[in-house]
N, C-alpha and C positions, 0 to 999 in steps of 0.2 A: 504494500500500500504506500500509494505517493504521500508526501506532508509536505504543504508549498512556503513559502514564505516570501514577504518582501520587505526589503529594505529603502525606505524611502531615503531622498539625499537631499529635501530642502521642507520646510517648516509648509507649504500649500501642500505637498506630496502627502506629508506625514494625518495630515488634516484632514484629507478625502479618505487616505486610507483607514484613518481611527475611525470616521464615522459609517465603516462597512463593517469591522472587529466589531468584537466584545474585549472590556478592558485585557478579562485574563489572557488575552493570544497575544499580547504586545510582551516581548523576551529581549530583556536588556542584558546588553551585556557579553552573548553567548559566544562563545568560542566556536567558531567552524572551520572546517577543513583546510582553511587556506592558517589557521593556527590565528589570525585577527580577530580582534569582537566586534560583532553587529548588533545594534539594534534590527530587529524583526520583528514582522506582525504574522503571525502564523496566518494564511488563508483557505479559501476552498477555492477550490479549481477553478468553479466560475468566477470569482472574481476576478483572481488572478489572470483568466481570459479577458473577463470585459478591461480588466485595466489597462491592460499588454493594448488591446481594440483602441482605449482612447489614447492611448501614451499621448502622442503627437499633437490630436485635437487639443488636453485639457495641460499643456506641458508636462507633463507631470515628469517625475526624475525618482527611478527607482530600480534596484538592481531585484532579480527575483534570487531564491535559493531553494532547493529542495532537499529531503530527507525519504530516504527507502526505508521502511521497516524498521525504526527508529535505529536507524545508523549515523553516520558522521551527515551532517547539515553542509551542502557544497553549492558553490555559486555555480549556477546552471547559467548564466545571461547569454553565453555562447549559443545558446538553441532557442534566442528571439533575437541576433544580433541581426541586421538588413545586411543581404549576404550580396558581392555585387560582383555578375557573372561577364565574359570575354563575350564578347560578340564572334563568332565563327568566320574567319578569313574563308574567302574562297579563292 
């Protein structure tokens, strides 16, 4: 089972995100995989989707993380990075 998380990086971010949580899913502090502390907001998927949908629209600035099976908590942002492809020579 996935566990999503996100890390806001400015005080509007933080602000949309809190008012979609419940206090307890806000985890200060934690230590993840990269061995750094994050604030995180534990979410559910769909948020975490519609957020990812408005990033651009509502600025927002927030890195995502996930957790497997309650294992090490890792910055996943690599698998929503805008990925930018060669155009094919002929």
């Amino acid at each position: 089972m996935w566990i999503w998380f996100l890390e806001p990086k400015d005080d509007n971010t933080n602000q949309i995100i809190a008012r979609h949580c419940l206090e307890e899913d806000f985890l200060s502090q934690v230590v993840c995989e990269d061995g750094l502390r994050h604030n995180l907001w534990r979410c559910s998927e769909a948020l975490r989707t519609a957020l990812l949908a408005s990033k651009k629209r509502l600025r927002l600035k927030f890195s995502v993380f996930s957790s497997q099976d309650s294992g090490p908590i890792k910055n996943v942002d690599f698998l929503y990075s805008a990925r930018k492809t060669r155009k094919a020579t002929k």
